[in-house]
N, C-alpha and C positions, 0 to 999 in steps of 0.2 A: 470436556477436555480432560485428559488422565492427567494422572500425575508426577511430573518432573522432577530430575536428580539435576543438580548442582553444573552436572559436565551439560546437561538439556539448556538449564538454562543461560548456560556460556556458549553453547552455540546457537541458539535461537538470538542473543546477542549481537553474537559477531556476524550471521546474517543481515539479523536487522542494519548493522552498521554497514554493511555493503550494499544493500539493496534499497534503503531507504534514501540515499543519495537518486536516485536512477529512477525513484518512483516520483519524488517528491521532484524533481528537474523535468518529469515529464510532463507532471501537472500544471507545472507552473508555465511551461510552453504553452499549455492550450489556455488557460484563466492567469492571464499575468496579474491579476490582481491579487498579493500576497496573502490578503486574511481569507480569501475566497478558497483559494490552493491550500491554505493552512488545514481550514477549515476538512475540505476535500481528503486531503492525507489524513487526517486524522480520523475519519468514518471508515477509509479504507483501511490502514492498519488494523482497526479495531475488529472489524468484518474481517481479514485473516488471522488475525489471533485468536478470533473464537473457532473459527476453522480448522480441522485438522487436515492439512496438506498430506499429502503421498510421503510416507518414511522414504521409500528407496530409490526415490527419481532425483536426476540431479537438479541445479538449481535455477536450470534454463525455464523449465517448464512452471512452478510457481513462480518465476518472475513475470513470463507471459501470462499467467494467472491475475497475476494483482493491475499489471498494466492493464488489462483489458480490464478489469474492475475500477481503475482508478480513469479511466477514458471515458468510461459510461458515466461515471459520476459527476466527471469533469464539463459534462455537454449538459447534463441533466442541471446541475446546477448555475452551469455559467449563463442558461438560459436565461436563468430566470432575472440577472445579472443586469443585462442588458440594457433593460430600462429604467435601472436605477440612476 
């Protein structure tokens, strides 16, 4: 991952605080079990933060980016769930 200025990291921020509502609400739709969804968002955030996303697209397309990452995670995981 390069290296960030001050203004990068106020807006990778203020992303985060908009986007993370939307990811984390969708997760929790399919694993309503909260430490499980916790759990879920946090693998995912991480997996796009080490990620460098597309600089000049706008913000539609990594959203559908991490949903579909956080929906794979969410079925993979809540499997296993089930019969606990």
């Amino acid at each position: 991952m390069k290296e960030m200025s001050k203004s990068d990291d106020n807006k990778i921020i203020e992303e985060y605080d908009r986007i993370a509502p939307i990811i984390y609400g969708n997760i929790l739709n399919q694993v309503p079990q909260e430490p499980i969804a916790n759990n879920i968002f946090e693998k995912v955030m991480v997996e796009v933060l080490a990620e460098d996303l597309p600089q000049n697209e706008s913000l539609q397309s990594p959203i559908i980016t991490i949903l579909n990452k956080a929906r794979k995670k969410s079925k993979k995981d809540h499997r296993f769930t089930e019969f606990i």
